[in-house]
N, C-alpha and C positions, 0 to 999 in steps of 0.2 A: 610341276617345278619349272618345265618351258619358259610359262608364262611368267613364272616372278622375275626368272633369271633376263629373260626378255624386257621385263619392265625396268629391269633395276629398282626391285623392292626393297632391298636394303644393301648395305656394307659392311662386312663381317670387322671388327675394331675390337678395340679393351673394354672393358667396363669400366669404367668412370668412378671413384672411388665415391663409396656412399648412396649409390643410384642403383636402382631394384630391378629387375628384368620382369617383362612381360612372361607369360607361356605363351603354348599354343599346341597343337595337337590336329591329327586327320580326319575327317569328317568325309564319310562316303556317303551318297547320295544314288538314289536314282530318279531319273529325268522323267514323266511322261509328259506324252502330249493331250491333244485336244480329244483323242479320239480313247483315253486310259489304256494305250498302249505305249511299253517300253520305250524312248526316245534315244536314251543314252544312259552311261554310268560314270560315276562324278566323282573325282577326289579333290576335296578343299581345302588347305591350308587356312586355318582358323584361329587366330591371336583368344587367348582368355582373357579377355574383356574383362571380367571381374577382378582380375590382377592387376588392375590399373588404379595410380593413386588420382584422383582428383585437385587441378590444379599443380599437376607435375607430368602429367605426362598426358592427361586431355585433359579441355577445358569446355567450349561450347560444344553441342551433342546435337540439338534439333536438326532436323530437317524435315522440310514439306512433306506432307502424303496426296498424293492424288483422290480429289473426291468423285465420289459417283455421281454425285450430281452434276459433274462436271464432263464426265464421258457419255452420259445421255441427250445433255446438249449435241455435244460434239457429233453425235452419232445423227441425232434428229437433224442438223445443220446441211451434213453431207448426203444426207437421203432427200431432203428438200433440194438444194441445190446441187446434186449428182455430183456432188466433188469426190477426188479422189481418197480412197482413204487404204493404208497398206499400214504394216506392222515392221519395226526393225526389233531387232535385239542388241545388246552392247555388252560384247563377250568382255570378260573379267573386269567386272563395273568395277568394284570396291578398289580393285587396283592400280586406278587408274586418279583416283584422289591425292593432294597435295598436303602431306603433312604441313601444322605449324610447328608442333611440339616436338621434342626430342624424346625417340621412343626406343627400348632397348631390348630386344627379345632373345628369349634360348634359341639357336641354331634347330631347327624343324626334326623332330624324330627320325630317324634315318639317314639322315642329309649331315649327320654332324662330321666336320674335318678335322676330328681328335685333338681341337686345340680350345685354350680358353677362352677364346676372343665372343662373340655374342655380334647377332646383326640388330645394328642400327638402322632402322625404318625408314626409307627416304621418301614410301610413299603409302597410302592406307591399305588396310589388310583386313579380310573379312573378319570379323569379332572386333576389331578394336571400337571403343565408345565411341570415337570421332569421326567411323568410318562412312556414313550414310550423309552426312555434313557435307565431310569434304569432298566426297561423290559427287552431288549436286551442285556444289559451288562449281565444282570444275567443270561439269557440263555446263550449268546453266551460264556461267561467264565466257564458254567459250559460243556457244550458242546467240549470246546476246551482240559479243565483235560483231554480230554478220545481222545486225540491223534488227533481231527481233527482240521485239517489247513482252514482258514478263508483264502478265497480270496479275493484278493487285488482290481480285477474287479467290485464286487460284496459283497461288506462283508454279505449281508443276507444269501451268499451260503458258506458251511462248508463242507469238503470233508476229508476222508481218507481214505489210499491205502496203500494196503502193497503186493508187486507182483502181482498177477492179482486179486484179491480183493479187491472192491469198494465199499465205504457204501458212500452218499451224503445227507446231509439235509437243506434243502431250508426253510427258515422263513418266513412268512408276518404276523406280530403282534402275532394272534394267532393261523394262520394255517401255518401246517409245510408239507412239502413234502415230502417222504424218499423215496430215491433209492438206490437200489443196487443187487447186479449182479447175487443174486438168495436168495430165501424166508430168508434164515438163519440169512443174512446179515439186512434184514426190523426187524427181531426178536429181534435182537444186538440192533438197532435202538429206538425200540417201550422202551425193557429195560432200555436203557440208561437212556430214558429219563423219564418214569416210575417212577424212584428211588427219580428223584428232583424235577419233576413236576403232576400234576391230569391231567393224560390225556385221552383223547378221542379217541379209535379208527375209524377211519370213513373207515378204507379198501381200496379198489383200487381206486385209483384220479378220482372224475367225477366232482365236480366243484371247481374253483378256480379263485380269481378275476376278476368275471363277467364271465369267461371263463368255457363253457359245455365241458369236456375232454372225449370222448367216445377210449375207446379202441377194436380192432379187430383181425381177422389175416391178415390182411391187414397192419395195423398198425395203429396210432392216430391221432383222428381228433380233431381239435377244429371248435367250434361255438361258 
């Protein structure tokens, strides 16, 4: 709850005459890591997605997936040219998305303040249909202000170059890849995105979409 009330995820108001509320309900998780040990334990505030009417309270839904064929490059690229390559995380991705639409949800199981009113969404919530959308837009436009060019291949990959300096950053929801063509360039990277986003540093790439990434002087294996 911190973190919504931190975000300013919504604003408790009337309901609107006529207008249908979302749900939502707690969803516990637990976290491993790379190695199938314990990491953490997770409680998620979750919109019911299915309770959403179409063209009233979301409308567009897509958003990119990162391909694999696209992290094998990447992966091949940095092992040829020893660039740097590290991992960030982007704690409460979904929350950090820009509603269009006007959204109306029950007050969170537990959290109700005994009155009629219902929160008004001011910004995306994991389950809602619009939520992985307006995630990526919000990263990828604030990522792009800062000079880098979105690929047309691949839009989860963003790259920029100016003479022989290369910074690249690869997205999947809410892990992000950064490379670039020595420590200074990941620093740039880690910054950038620091300033608009809670980030995680996780340091040099060892897992990613199912994928164990070890690196050597040999160069990089997956399993």
């Amino acid at each position: 709850m911190n973190a919504l009330y931190k975000n300013e995820t919504w604003e408790l108001v009337k309901l609107p005459l006529n207008v249908r509320t979302v749900g939502c309900k707690w969803v516990f998780t637990v976290k491993y890591n790379e190695k199938g040990e314990i990491e953490r334990y997770k409680a998620r505030l979750v919109a019911k997605g299915f309770t959403q009417t179409y063209r009233i309270d979301y409308n567009e839904t897509f958003a990119p997936v990162a391909k694999l064929n696209t992290v094998s490059v990447l992966l091949s690229l940095a092992a040829n040219l020893d660039g740097e390559l590290q991992q960030l995380d982007i704690k409460n991705t979904f929350l950090n998305g820009e509603l269009e639409e006007e959204v109306y949800m029950i007050q969170p199981p537990g959290f109700e303040d005994k009155t009629n009113k219902v929160c008004k969404l001011k910004k995306s919530l994991y389950g809602l249909k619009q939520s992985p959308r307006a995630w990526f837009d919000k990263f990828s436009n604030e990522v792009k202000t800062h000079g880098f060019r979105q690929s047309q291949a691949d839009h989860t990959l963003l790259t920029k170059s100016i003479g022989k300096d290369s910074k690249t950053i690869f997205v999947y929801v809410d892990d992000i890849i950064a490379i670039g063509n020595n420590p200074t360039k990941i620093k740039q990277i880690k910054k950038l995105l620091a300033r608009e986003f809670e980030v995680k540093d996780l340091e040099m790439l060892k897992y990613f979409l199912s994928m164990e990434v070890t690196r050597s002087k040999k160069g990089i294996s997956v399993s």
